[in-house]
C-alpha positions as CSV (number, residue, x, y, z in Angstrom):
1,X,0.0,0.0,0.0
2,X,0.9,4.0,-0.5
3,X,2.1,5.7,2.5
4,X,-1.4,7.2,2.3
5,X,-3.5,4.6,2.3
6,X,-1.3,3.3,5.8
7,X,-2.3,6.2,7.6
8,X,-5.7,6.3,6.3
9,X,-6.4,2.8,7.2
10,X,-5.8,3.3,11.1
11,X,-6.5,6.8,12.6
12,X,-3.9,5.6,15.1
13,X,-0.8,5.7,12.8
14,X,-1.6,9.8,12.2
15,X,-1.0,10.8,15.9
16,X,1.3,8.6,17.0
17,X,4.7,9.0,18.2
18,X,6.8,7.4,15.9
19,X,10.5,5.5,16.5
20,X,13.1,6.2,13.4
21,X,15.2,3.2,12.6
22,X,17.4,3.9,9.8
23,X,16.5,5.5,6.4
24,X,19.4,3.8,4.1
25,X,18.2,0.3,4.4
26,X,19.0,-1.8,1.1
27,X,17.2,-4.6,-0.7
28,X,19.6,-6.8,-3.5
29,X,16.1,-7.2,-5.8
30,X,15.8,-3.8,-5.9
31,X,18.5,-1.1,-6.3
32,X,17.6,1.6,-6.9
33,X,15.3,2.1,-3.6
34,X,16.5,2.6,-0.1
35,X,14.1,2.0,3.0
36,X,13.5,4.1,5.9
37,X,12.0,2.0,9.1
38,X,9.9,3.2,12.0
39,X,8.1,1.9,14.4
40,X,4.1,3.6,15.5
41,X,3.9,3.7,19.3
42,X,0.4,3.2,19.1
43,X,-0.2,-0.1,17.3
44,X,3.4,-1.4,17.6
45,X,3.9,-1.9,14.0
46,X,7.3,-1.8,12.5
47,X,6.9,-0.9,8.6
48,X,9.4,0.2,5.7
49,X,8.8,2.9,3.5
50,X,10.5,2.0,0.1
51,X,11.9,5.0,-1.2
52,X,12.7,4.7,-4.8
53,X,15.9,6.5,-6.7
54,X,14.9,7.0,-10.2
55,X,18.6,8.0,-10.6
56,X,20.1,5.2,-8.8
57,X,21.6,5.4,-5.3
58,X,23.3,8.1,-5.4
59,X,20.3,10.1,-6.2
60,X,19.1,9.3,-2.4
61,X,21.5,12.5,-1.1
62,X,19.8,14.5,-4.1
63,X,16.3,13.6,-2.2
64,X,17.7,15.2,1.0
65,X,18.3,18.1,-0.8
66,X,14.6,17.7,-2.0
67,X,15.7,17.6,-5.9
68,X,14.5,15.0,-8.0
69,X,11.9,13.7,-5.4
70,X,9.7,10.6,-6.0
71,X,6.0,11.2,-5.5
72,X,4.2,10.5,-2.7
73,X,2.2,7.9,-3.7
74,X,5.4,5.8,-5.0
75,X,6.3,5.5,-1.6
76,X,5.2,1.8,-0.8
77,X,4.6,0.2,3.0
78,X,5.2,-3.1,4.4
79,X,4.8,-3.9,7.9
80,X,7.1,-6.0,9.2
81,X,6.4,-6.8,12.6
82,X,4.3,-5.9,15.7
83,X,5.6,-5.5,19.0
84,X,6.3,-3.4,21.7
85,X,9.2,-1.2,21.6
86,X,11.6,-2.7,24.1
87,X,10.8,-6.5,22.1
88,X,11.8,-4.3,18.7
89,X,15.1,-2.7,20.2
90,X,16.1,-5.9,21.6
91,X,15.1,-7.4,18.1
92,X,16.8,-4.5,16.0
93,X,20.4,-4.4,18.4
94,X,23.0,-3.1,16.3
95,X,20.8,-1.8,13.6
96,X,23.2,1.1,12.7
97,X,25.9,-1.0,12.0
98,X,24.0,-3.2,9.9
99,X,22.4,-0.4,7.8
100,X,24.9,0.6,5.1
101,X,25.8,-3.2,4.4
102,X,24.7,-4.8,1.2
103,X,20.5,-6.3,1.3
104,X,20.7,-4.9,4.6
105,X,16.7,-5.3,4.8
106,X,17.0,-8.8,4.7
107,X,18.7,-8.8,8.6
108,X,15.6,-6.5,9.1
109,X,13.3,-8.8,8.3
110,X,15.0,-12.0,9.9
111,X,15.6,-10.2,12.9
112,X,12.1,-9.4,13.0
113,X,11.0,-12.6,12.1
114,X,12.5,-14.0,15.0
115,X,10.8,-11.7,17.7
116,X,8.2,-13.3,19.9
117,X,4.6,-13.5,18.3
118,X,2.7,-9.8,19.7
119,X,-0.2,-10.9,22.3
């Protein structure tokens, strides 16, 4: 789904205190993206934001200088997990380290896999 349609879809998401976990998170399928994650306080959901670079990789520090921006509704949601903070952190240990390696979102989402199943 469009980052949109995730905060449309729970009124929760739009006033919640959100955790940043990394923005330069890589996938090998898919390089010419890079993925933020956060996690919402108030559902406990964990989701990436793909965040495509039409001009490849490099084009992500032209983003931060807001040039050559993708549209908002290219950037694509997945949740990933849900689970309380601590359980994430404890999950997630390390995370910056692990960030500007190579399909880095593939630890993500075995790291997450491997949390605890939310109550």
């Amino acid at each position: 789904m469009d980052i949109r349609a995730f905060y449309r879809a729970d009124p929760r998401r739009q006033s919640s205190v959100e955790v940043p976990f990394g923005d330069g998170w890589t996938d090998h399928e898919d390089s010419h993206s890079t993925y933020r994650l956060s996690w919402v306080a108030d559902t406990g959901e964990i989701y990436a934001v793909r965040e495509p670079h039409p001009g490849g990789i490099l084009a992500r520090y032209l983003d931060q200088l807001d040039v050559d921006q993708a549209d908002v509704s290219a950037l694509r949601v997945e949740i990933l997990a849900v689970a309380n903070r601590d359980t994430i952190e404890a999950g997630l240990a390390g995370w910056p380290a692990v960030m500007s390696e190579h399909d880095s979102l593939r630890w993500v989402r075995t790291q997450l896999a491997a949390l605890p199943a939310a109550p």
